[in-house]
C-alpha positions in Angstrom: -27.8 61.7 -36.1 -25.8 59.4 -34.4 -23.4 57.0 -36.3 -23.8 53.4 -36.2 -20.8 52.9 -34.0 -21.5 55.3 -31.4 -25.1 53.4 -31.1 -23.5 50.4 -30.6 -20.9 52.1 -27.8 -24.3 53.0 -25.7 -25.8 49.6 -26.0 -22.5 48.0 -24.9 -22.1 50.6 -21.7 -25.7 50.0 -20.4 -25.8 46.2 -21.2 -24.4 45.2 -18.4 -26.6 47.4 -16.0 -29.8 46.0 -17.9 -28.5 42.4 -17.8 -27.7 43.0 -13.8 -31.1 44.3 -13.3 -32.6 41.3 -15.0 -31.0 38.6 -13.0 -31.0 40.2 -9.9 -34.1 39.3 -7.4 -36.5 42.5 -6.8 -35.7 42.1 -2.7 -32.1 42.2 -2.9 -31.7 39.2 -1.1 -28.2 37.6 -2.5 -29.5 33.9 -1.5 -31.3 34.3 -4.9 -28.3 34.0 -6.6 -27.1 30.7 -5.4 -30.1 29.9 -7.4 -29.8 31.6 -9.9 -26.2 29.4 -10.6 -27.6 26.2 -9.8 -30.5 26.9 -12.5 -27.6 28.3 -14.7 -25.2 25.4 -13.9 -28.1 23.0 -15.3 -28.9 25.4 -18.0 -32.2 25.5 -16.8 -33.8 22.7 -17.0 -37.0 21.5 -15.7 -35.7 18.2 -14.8 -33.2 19.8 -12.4 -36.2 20.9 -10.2 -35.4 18.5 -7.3 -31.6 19.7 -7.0 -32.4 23.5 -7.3 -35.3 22.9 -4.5 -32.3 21.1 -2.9 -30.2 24.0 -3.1 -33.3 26.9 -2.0 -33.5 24.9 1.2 -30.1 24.9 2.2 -29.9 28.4 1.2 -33.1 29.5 2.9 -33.8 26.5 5.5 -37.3 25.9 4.1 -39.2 26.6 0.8 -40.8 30.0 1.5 -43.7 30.5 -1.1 -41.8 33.6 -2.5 -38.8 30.8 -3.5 -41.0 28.4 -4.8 -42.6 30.8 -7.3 -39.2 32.0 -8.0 -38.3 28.7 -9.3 -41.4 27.8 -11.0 -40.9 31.5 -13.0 -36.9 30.5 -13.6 -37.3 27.0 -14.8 -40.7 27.5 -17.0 -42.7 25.3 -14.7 -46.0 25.7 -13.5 -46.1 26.3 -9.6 -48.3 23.4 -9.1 -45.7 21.5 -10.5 -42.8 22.9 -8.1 -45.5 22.8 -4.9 -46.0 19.2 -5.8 -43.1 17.9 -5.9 -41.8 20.1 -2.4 -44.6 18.8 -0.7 -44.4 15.0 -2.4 -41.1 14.6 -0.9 -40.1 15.0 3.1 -37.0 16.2 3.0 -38.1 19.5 1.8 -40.4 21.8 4.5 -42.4 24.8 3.7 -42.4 26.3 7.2 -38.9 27.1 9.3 -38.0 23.6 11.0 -36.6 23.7 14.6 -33.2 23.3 15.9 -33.5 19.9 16.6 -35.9 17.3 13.7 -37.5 13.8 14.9 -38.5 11.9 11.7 -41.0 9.2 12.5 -41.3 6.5 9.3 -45.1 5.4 8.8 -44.1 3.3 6.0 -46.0 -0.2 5.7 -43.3 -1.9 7.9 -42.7 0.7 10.4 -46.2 1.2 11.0 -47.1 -2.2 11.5 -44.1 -2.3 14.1 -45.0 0.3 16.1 -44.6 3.5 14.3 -47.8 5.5 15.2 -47.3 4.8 18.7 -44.1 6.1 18.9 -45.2 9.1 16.9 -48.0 9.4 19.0 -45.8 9.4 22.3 -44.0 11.9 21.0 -46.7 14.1 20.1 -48.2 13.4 23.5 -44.4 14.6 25.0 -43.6 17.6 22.5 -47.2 18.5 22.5 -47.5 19.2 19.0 -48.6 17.5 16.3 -46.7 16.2 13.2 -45.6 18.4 10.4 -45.0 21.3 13.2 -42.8 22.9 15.4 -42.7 23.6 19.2 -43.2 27.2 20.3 -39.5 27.6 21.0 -38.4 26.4 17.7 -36.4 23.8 18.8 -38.0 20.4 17.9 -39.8 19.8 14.4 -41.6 16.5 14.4 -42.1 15.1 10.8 -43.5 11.7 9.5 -42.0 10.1 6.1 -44.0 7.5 4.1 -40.3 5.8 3.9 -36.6 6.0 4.7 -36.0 3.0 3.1 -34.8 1.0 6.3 -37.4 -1.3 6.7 -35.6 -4.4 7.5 -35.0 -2.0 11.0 -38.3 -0.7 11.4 -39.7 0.7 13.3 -37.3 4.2 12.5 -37.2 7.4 13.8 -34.6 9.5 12.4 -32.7 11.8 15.1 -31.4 15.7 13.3 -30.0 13.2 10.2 -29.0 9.9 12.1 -31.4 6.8 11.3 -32.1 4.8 14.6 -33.6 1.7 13.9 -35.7 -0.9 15.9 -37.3 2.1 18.2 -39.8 1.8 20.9 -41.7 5.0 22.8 -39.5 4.7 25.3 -36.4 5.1 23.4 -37.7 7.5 21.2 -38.6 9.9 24.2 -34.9 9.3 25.8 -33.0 11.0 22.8 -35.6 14.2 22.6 -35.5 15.3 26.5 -32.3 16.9 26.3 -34.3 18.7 23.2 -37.7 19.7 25.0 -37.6 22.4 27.4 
């Protein structure tokens, strides 16, 4: 019969490999730990869902379902929950995005300044339609329901630069260097 101590020896030397084991994600792929320390970092909290999304999209690029139920699993959240609120805001994309993104605002006071014809300009010119991504990957064309720039409207917002007051015409300038 093994003493107390020597029990306690084994559970210390295999602790470690368990607790590895247990953290580690099944695929190997070490992006899943920069989640797993910004869950940590914010001890795991469901009200850190929007920065640890934050986080899975840098890390990954976009919110592969995989990711999403990774979260939902880590953070004790229902994936409904987790889809909702990637899909609620537009920042966050559930398919890889192109090299280059054109954001069109359809807010109230971009639309009613022009905002769906310059979206649908640049559909007509990219020929695809919002929410995808030409065939060569290099423009994404998103819609927002606001940017919060509406004193400038109508706003189309270049790869993370806000341009304000745009017409068609302008809006098909800065993406020709972008379509092929």
């Amino acid at each position: 019969m093994q003493s107390t101590a020597a029990k306690s020896d084994d559970h210390e030397k295999s602790a470690p490999k368990e607790a590895k084991a247990a953290t580690e994600h099944p695929s190997g792929d070490k992006r899943f730990k920069v989640l797993d320390i910004t869950m940590k970092r914010n001890q795991y909290r469901q009200d850190a869902l929007i920065e640890v999304l934050h986080k899975a999209q840098e890390a990954f690029g976009y919110l592969e379902e995989d990711v999403l139920l990774y979260v939902a699993r880590n953070l004790k959240l229902p994936l409904s929950r987790v889809y909702g609120v990637a899909t609620f805001y537009h920042l966050f994309s559930l398919k890889p995005s192109g090299s280059h993104t054109c954001v069109v605002c359809l807010g109230t006071a971009c639309y009613v300044k022009g905002g769906g014809e310059v979206l649908a300009s640049l559909e007509k010119q990219t020929g695809i339609q919002q929410g995808e991504t030409t065939a060569d990957g290099e423009v994404s064309l998103i819609t927002a329901r606001c940017v919060g720039a509406c004193g400038i409207a109508p706003v189309v917002v270049y790869d993370g630069t806000v341009a304000g007051k745009q017409t068609s015409e302008q809006a098909l300038d800065h993406i020709k260097g972008w379509i092929k």
